[in-house]
C-alpha positions in Angstrom: 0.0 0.0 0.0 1.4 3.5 -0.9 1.9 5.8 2.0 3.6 8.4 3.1 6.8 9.3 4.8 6.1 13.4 6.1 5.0 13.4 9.4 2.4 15.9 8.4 0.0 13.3 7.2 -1.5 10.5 8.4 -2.0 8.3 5.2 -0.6 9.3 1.7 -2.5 7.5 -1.6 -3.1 7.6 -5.3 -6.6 7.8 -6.5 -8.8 8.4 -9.1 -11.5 11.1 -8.2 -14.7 10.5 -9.7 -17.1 11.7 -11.6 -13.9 13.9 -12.6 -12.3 11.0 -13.8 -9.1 13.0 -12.5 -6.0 11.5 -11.0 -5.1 12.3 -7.5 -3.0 12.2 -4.5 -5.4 12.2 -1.3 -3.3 13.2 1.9 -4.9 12.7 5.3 -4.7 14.4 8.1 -6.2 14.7 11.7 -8.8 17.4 10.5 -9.3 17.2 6.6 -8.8 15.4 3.6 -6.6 17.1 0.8 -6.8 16.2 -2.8 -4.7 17.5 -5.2 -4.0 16.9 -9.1 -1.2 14.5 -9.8 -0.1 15.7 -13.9 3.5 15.8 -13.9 3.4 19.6 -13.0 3.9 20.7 -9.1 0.7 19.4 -7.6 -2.1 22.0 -7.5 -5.0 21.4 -5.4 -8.3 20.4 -6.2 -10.4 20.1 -3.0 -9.9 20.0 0.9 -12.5 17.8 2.9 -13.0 19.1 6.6 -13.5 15.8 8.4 -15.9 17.6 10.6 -18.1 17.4 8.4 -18.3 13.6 7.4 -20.8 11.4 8.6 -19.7 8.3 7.1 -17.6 6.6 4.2 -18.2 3.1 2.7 -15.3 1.0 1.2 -17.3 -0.2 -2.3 -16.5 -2.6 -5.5 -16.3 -0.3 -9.1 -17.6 -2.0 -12.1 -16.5 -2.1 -15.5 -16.8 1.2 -16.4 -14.2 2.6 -13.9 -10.2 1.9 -14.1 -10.5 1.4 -10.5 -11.6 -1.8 -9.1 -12.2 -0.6 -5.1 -13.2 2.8 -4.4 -13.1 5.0 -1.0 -16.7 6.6 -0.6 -17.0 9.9 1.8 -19.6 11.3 2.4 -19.9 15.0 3.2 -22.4 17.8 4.2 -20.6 20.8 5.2 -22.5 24.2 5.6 -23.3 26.5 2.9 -24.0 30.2 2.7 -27.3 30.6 1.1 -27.7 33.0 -1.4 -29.4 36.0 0.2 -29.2 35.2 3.9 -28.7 32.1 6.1 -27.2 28.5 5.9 -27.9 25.3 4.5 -26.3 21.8 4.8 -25.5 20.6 0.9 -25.1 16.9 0.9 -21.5 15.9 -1.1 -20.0 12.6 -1.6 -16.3 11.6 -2.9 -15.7 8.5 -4.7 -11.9 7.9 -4.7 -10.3 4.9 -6.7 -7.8 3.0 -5.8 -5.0 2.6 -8.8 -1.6 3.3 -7.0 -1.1 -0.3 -6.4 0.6 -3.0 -7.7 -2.5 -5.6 -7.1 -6.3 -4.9 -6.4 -5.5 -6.8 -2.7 -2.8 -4.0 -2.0 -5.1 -1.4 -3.0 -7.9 -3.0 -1.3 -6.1 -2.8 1.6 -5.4 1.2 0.7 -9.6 1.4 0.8 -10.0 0.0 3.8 -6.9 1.8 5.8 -8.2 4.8 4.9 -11.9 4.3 6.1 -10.8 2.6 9.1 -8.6 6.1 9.4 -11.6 8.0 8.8 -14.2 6.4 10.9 -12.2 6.7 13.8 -11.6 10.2 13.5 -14.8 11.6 13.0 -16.4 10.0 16.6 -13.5 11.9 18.4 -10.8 9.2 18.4 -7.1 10.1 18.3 -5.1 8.6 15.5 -1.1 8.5 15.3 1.3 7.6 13.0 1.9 4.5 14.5 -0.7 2.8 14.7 -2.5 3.9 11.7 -2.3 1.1 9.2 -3.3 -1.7 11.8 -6.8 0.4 13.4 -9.5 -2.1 14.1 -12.8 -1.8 12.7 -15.1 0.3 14.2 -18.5 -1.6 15.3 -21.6 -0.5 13.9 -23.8 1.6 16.0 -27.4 0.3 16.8 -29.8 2.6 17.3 -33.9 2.2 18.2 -36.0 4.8 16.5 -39.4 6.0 17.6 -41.9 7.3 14.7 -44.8 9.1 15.8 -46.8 8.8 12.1 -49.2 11.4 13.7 -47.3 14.5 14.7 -47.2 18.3 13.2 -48.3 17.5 10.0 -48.2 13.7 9.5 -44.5 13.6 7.9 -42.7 12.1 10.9 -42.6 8.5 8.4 -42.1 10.3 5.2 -38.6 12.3 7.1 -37.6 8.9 8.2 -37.4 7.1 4.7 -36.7 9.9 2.6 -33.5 11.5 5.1 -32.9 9.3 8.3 -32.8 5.9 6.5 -30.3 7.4 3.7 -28.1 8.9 6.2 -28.2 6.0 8.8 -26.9 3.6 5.8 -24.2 6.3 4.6 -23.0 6.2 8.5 -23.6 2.7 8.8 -25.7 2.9 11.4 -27.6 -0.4 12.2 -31.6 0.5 13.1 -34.6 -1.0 14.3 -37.9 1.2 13.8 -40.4 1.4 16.3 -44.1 3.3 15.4 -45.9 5.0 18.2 -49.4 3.8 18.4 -51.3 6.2 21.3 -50.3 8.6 23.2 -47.9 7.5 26.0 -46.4 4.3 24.2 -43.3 6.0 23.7 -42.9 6.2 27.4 -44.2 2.5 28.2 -41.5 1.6 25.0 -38.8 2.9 26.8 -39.4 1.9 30.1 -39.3 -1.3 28.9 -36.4 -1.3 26.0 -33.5 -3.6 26.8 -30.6 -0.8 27.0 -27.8 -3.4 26.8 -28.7 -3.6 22.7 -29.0 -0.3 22.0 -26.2 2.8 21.4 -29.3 5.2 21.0 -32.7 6.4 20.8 -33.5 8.3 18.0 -37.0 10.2 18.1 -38.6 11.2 15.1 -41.2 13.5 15.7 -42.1 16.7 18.2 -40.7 18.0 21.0 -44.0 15.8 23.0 -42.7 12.2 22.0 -39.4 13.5 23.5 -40.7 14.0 26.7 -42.6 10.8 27.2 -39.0 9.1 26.4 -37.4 10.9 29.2 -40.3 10.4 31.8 -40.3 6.3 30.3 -36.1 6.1 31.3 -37.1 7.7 34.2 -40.0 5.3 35.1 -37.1 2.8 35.3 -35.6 1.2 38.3 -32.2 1.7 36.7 -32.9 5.6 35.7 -29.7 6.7 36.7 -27.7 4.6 34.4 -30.9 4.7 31.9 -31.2 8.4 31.6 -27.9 8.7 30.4 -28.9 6.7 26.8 -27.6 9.0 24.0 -31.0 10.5 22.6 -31.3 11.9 18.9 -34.0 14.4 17.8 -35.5 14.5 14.5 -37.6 17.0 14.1 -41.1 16.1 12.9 -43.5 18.0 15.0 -45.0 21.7 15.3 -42.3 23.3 17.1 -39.3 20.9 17.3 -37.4 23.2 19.8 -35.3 20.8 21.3 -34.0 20.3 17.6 -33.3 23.4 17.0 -31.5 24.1 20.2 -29.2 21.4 19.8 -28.1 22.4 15.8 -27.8 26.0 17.3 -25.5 24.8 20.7 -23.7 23.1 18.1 -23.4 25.5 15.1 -23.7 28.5 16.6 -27.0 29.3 13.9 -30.3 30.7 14.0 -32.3 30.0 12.3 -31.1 26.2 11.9 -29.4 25.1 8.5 -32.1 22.6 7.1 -33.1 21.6 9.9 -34.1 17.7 9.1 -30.2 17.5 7.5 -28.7 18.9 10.2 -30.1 16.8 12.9 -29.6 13.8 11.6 -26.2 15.3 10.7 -25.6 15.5 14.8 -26.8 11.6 15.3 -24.7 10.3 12.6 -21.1 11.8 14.2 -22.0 10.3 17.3 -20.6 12.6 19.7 -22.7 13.1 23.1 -23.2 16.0 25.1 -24.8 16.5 28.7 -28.7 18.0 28.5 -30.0 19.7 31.9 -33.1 17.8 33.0 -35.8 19.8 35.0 -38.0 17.8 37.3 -41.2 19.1 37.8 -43.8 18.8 40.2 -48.0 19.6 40.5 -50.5 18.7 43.6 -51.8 15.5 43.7 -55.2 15.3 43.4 -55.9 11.8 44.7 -53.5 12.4 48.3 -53.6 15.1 50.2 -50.2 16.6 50.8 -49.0 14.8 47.8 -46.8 15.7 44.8 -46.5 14.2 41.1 -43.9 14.5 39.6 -42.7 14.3 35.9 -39.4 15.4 34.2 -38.9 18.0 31.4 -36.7 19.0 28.2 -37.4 21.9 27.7 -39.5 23.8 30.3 -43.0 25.4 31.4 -44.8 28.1 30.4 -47.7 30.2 31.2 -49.8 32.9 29.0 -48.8 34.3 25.4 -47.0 31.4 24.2 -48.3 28.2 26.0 -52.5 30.3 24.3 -50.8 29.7 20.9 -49.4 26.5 21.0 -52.7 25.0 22.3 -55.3 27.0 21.0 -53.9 26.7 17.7 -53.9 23.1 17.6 -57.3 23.4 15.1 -54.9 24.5 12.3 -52.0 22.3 12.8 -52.0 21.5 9.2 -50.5 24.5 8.5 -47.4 23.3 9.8 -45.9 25.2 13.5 -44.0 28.4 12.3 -47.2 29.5 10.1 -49.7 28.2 12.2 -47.9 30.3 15.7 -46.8 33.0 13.5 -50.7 33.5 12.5 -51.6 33.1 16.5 -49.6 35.0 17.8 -50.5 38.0 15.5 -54.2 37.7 17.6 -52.9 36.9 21.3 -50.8 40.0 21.2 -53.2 42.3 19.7 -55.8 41.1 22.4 -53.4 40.9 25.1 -54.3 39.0 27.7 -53.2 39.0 31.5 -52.4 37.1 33.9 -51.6 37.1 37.7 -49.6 34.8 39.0 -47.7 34.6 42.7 -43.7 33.5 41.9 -40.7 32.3 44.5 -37.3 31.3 42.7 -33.8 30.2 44.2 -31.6 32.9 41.9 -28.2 30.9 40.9 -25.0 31.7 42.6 -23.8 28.7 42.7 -24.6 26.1 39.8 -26.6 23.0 41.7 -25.6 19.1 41.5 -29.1 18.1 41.5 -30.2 14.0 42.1 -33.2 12.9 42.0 -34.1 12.1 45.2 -33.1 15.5 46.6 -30.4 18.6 46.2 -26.6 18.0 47.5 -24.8 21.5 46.5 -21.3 22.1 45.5 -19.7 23.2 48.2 -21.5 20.2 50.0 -21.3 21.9 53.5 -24.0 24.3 52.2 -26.6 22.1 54.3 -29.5 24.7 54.3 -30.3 23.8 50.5 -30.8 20.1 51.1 -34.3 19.0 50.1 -35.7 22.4 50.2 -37.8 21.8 46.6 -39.3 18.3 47.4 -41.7 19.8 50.3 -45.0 20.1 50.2 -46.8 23.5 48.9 -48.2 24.4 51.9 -44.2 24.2 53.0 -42.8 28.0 53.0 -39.7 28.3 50.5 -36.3 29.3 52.6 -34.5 32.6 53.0 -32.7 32.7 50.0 -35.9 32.4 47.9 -37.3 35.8 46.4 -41.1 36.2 45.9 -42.9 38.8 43.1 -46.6 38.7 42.4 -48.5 40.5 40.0 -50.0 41.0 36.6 -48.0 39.8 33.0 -48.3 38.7 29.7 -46.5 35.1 29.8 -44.3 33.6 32.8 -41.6 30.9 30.7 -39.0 28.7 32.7 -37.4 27.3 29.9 -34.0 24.8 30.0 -33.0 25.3 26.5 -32.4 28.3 24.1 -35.3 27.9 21.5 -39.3 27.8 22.7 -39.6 26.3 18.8 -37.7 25.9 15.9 -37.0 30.2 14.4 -38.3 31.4 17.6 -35.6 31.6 20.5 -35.9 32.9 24.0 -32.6 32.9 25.6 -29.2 32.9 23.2 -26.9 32.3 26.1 -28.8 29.3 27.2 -26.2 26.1 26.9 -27.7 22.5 27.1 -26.3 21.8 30.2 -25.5 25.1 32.1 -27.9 24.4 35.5 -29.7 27.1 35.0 -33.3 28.0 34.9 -34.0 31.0 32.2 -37.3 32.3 34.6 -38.8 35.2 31.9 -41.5 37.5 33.3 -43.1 39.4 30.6 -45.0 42.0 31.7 -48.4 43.4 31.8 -47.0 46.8 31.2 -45.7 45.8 27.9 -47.6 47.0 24.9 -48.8 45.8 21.7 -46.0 47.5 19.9 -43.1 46.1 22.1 -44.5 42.6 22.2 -44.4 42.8 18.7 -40.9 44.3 18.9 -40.7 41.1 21.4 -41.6 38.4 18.5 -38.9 39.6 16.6 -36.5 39.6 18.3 -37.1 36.0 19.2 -37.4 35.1 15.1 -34.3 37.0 14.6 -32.1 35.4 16.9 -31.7 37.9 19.6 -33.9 36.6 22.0 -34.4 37.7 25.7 -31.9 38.4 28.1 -30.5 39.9 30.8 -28.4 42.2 28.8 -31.3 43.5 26.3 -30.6 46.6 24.4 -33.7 48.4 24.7 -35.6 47.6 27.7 -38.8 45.9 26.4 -40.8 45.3 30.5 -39.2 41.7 30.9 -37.7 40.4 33.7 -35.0 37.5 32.8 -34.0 35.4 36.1 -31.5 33.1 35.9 -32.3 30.2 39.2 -31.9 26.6 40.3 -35.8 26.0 41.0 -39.4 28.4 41.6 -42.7 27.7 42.6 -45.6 29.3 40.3 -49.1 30.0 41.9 -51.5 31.0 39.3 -54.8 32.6 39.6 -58.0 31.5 37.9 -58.6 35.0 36.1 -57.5 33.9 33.1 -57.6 31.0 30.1 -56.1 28.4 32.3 -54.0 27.4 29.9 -50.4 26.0 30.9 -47.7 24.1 28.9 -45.2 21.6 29.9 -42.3 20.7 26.9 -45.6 22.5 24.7 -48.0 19.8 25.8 -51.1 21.4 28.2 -51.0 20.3 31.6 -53.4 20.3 34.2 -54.1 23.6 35.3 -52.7 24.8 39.2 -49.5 25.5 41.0 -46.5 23.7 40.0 -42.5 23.8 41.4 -39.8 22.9 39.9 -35.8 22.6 39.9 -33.0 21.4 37.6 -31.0 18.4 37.2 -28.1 19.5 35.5 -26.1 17.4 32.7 -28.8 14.4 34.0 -29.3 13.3 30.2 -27.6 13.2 27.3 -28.2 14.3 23.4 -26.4 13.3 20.3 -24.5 16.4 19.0 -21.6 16.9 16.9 -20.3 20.6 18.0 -18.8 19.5 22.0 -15.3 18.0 22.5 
């Protein structure tokens, strides 16, 4: 096999790059792929492939059309300027030949170095000079993916066989598909899915079928080694925020480069990054002086948003960002209010939250110990602050994005233990909740550090308690699904999951 002697690159081989039909020395280094022309003149170059963004490479057999009898497949999908504003991911694949050989074993055996090289990588592994013509063979992921046929517009099985199962095969990823069949099967599936043969779980739908996953690996009596399954998001719902927050925490864009492409994209590198959990808890109204308690992704809201997501549910054909766009024209021109009575723990110091209860870091901080899993006739402790009053929407959301185009809170990371509590309120008017909606479509979002001040308060906290009144549409949202209607706490488990994601070390 023909390689190369400068310590500069990993592997060194002749090819034939097709469809060019041009003759090529590929060099290989820890970060790209660099092709250049072989002609006899000094070698110009002809393309550079940044192996971060690769999501797989097949070694394949050529026929008799092609010189070349085994050929090197890549394939690529890098980000794109779009013409007038934005990004895209464009889909690219390399077919390199192998013809610097004496024998079609030897350059067989170039083929397969090279993918072996390749594969390892792109899923973070570090590759020297030493060992790079005797890597092993990766194994094949194997992944369990959930289809709800029924969510946003009824696409969820059309994304999966027109993008997922093209990309899964290009990535080799092994697959086994699993239809939702009514509501809370995805959560009995995984409570029951046998983790030892599975790498993943891959969700294709809304930000809902997300959630019951989450509350199923916590249903488990292994949850703490459960919750920690790599999840993947494809987005096939209404608002698909959990999407869209991972493509931005990873890309750094808003709105989200093709959104489908891209999220596959971040399930096929593999990589895995923490995701703050929030658990929440509601009365329970079959024991007196009893909580329930479910786990979030994304967060809780009361008033603008949480009227639009539900009460638009009557047009959901028209897909989420027309259908909330068209909504929430007519919430904010007849403004409603609401009063609601508010305690929050403000973060100075980022919590190590378990399940069972609260152990801080520094642990001799004993005050803080259980103080959220009391009863809500229980007082809060001094460090809590209280407000009351009148507003337009209280949110306590985990992650950047509310939906996919619309984001709250551009300094929100996946797993920064924090709770982004947003009071807008009553005070604001039409104008600057207007002002408001744009600047969450645009990408500036709300924050603490807001230009212009626009009547929000932004809180940053470990946990609150929300006591709402009953002078108003009783309409509250948990990860954009309504919940029953009453007071509800809540605190933050951070880096508790985990989300596929390409853009974390």
């Amino acid at each position: 096999m023909d390689n190369n002697h400068d310590s500069n690159y990993l592997l060194t081989s002749e090819f034939f790059l097709y469809p060019q039909k041009m003759h090529v020395i590929a060099k290989l280094t820890e970060t790209s792929i660099i092709i250049t022309r072989k002609n006899g003149k000094p070698e110009s170059q002809v393309e550079v492939i940044n192996l971060k963004d690769v999501t797989g490479c097949h070694v394949s057999e050529g026929n008799c059309s092609t010189p070349a009898k085994w050929h090197l497949c890549v394939f690529v999908y890098p980000l794109k300027k779009k013409l007038l504003k934005g990004q895209i991911r464009q889909r690219i694949s390399r077919s390199l030949g192998a013809g610097g050989s004496k024998t079609e074993e030897e350059n067989k055996l170039t083929t397969t170095t090279w993918k072996r090289a390749i594969k390892h990588l792109i899923t973070g592994r570090c590759v020297n000079h030493a060992e790079v013509n005797n890597l092993p063979d990766l194994e094949c992921r194997n992944l369990v993916v959930y289809i709800n046929p029924f969510s946003g517009q009824g696409k969820a099985m059309q994304i999966y066989k027109k993008h997922v199962k093209k990309m899964f095969a290009e990535a080799e990823i092994k697959h086994t598909v699993v239809k939702t069949e009514y509501a809370g099967h995805a959560r009995h599936l995984a409570r029951d899915l046998n983790l030892a043969s599975c790498d993943g779980i891959v969700i294709v739908s809304g930000d809902g079928l997300i959630h019951e996953v989450v509350n199923g690996l916590m249903d488990r009596n292994d949850w703490k080694i459960a919750i920690q399954t790599p999840i993947g998001i494809v987005p096939g719902g209404s608002g698909n925020a959990l999407a869209a927050a991972i493509v931005y925490a990873s890309t750094g864009c808003h709105p989200a480069p093709t959104l489908v492409i891209s999220s596959i994209f971040e399930i096929c590198r593999a990589k895995v990054a923490p995701l703050d959990i929030l658990s929440v808890e509601t009365p329970d109204k079959t024991a007196e002086n009893q909580v329930q308690r479910t786990y979030s992704i994304l967060g809780f809201v009361i008033g603008l948003i949480s009227d639009i997501d539900i009460e638009s549910e009557n047009i959901r054909w028209m897909g989420g960002e027309l259908r909330s766009t068209i909504f929430g024209v007519l919430r904010i021109l007849s403004k409603r209010q609401y009063t609601v009575d508010i305690s929050f723990d403000p973060v100075d110091k980022v919590l190590d939250v378990t399940k069972e209860g609260i152990e801080t870091q520094p642990s001799q901080d004993k005050q803080l110990e259980n103080k959220l899993l009391t009863n809500f006739s229980s007082p809060v402790s001094g460090r809590w602050k209280s407000t009351c009053g009148s507003c337009v929407q209280v949110s306590a959301l985990n992650i950047s994005h509310i939906a996919n185009g619309i984001m709250m809170h551009k300094d929100s990371k996946l797993s920064d233990g924090k709770i982004h509590l947003t009071q807008l309120k009553s005070s604001m008017t039409r104008f600057k909740l207007m002002k408001l909606w744009d600047f969450m479509e645009s990408g500036i979002g709300i924050s603490t550090d807001t230009r212009e001040p626009i009547d929000t308060t932004v809180t940053q906290c470990n946990a609150f308690r929300l006591i709402p009144s009953a002078n108003h549409s009783q309409i509250m949202t948990l990860d954009g699904e309504r919940i029953d209607y009453g007071a509800i706490q809540c605190q933050i488990h951070q880096g508790l999951g985990r989300v596929f994601m390409s853009g974390c070390s």
